[in-house]
N, C-alpha and C positions, 0 to 999 in steps of 0.2 A: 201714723206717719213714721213715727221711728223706728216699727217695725219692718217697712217698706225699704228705707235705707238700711238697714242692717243687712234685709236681704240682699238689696242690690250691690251692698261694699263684699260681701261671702259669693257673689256670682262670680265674682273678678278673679278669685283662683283657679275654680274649675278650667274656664278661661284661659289665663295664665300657661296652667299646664298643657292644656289642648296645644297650642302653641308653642312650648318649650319642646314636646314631645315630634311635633313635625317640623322644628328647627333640628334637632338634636335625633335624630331617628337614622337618618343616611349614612352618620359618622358612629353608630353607636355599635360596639361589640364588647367582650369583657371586659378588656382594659381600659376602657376608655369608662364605662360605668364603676371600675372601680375605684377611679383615678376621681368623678363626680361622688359617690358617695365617701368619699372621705374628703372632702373637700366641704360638702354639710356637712358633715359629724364633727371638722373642726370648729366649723361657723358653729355650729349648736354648742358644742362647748364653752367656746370663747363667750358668746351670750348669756349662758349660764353662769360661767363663771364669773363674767363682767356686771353682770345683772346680781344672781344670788349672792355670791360670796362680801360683797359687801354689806348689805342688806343683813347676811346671817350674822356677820361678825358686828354689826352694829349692838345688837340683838340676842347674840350668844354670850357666852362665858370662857374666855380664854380661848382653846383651841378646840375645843366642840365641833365647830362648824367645820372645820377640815376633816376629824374624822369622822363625822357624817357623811364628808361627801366621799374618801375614801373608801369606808364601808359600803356605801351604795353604789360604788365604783365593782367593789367585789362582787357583791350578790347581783347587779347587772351582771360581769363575766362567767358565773356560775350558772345563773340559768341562762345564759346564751351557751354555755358548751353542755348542760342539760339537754338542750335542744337539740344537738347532732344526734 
């Protein structure tokens, strides 16, 4: 049985999107896609950091957990400009 709701709470994204996509499809060209994806990368951020960084600093040593995430801040933008 609680594999049955698992499924059915992970159907409601597919969903979700289906719908976001033919709200948001008529209005959609660069700018306006670029304007939404950083708009979630802020939200994911702001989560991240609202979620991890306390959590790390509970649990870290000094200032560790900052340059963790700075470092990993790095090597995400290296292999993102890798990738051009």
């Amino acid at each position: 049985m609680l594999f049955f709701y698992s499924s059915l709470s992970g159907l409601a994204e597919p969903f979700g999107a289906i719908i976001g996509w033919l709200l948001i499809t008529p209005f959609l060209n660069p700018s306006i896609l670029g304007i939404i994806m950083g708009i979630i990368a802020g939200i994911m951020i702001y989560i991240a950091f609202d979620e991890l960084l306390p959590a790390a600093h509970k649990y870290g040593r000094g200032h560790v957990e900052i340059a963790g995430i700075v470092f990993g801040m790095v090597i995400i933008a290296i292999s993102l400009n890798l990738l051009k």
